[in-house]
C-alpha positions in Angstrom: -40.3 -12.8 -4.7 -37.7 -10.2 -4.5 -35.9 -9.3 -1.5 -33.9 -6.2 -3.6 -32.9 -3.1 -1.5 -32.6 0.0 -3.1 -29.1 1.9 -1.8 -29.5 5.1 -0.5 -26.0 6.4 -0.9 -26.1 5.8 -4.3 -28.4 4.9 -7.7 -26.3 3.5 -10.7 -25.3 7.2 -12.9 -25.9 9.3 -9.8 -23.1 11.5 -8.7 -21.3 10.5 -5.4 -22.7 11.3 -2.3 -19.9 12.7 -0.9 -17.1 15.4 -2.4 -13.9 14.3 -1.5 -12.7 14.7 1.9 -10.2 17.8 0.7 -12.7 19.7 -1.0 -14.7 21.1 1.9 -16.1 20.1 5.0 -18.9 17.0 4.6 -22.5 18.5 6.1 -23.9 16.7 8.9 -26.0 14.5 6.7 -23.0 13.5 4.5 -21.5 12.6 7.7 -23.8 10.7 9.6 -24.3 8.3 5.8 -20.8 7.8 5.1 -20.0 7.4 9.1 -22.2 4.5 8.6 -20.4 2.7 6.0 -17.0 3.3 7.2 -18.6 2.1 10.7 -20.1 -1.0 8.9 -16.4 -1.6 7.7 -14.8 -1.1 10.8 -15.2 -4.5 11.7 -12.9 -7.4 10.3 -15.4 -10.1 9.9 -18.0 -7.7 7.8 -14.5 -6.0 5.6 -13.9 -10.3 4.8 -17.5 -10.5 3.8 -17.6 -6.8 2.0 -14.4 -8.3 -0.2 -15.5 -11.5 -0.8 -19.0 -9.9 -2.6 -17.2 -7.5 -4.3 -14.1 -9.8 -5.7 -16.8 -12.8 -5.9 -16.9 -13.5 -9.8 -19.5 -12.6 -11.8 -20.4 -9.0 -9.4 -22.7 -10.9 -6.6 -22.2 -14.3 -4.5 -24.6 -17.0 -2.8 -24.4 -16.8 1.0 -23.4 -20.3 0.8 -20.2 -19.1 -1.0 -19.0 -16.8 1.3 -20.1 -17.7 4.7 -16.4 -19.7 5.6 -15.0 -16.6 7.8 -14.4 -18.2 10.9 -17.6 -16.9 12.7 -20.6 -19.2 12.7 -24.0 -18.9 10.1 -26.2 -16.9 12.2 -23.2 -14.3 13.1 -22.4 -14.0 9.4 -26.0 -13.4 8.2 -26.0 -10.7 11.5 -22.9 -9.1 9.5 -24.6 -9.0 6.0 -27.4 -6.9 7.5 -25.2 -4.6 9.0 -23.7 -4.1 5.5 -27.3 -4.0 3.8 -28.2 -1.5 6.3 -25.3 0.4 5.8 -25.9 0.4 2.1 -23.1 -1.1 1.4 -24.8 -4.3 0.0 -28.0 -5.1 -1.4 -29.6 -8.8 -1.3 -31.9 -10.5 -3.4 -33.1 -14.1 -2.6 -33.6 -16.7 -5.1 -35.2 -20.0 -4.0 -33.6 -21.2 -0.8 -30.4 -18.8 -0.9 -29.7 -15.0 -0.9 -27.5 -13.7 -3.2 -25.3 -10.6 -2.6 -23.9 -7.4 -4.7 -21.9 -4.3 -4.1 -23.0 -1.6 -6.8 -19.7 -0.1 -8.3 -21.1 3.0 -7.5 -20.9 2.3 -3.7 -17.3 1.6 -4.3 -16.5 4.4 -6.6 -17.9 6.7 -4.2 -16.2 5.1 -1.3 -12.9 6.3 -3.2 -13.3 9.9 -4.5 -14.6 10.6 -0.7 -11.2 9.7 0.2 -9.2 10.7 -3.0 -7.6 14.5 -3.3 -9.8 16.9 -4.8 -8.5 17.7 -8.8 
């Protein structure tokens, strides 16, 4: 059984949410999404579990991998559901442990909103 969520920022070959932040002004839907995800980020605990998915080798990690952040289990699976919900992570469990990816076109979004427009 697949616990899989489906980002709704991005699909893999889909074109940013977002333009960058120097093109124009971001509509209020644009705003409230990726107010989300930089909300989701604001906090350190959940930016230490962000980076360790997306530097984990191989593209996705085991809970059990990543959970040594100085807060205890239950607060770390609180902060993995913030980032799911964000959209920021998606989850798929597999026997007794969830596994954990950031789609490279979250991140690649993430930094043409913030790079200068060509």
């Amino acid at each position: 059984m697949s616990n899989t969520r489906s980002l709704p920022v991005l699909e893999p070959g889909v074109v940013p949410c977002c333009p960058p932040l120097t093109e124009r002004p971001l509509s209020a839907e644009e705003a409230e999404r990726t107010a989300k995800m930089f909300k989701a980020l604001g906090d350190p605990v959940r930016l230490r579990l962000f980076s360790a998915v997306a530097s984990h080798e191989g593209g996705e990690a085991c809970v059990c991998d990543i959970s040594d952040v100085g807060v205890s289990q239950p607060t770390v699976s609180h902060h993995l559901k913030k980032l799911r919900e964000a959209g920021l992570l998606t989850s798929e469990r597999r026997g007794t442990w969830v596994y954990y990816r950031v789609e490279p076109s979250v991140l690649a979004a993430m930094g043409q909103l913030l790079s200068a427009a060509a």
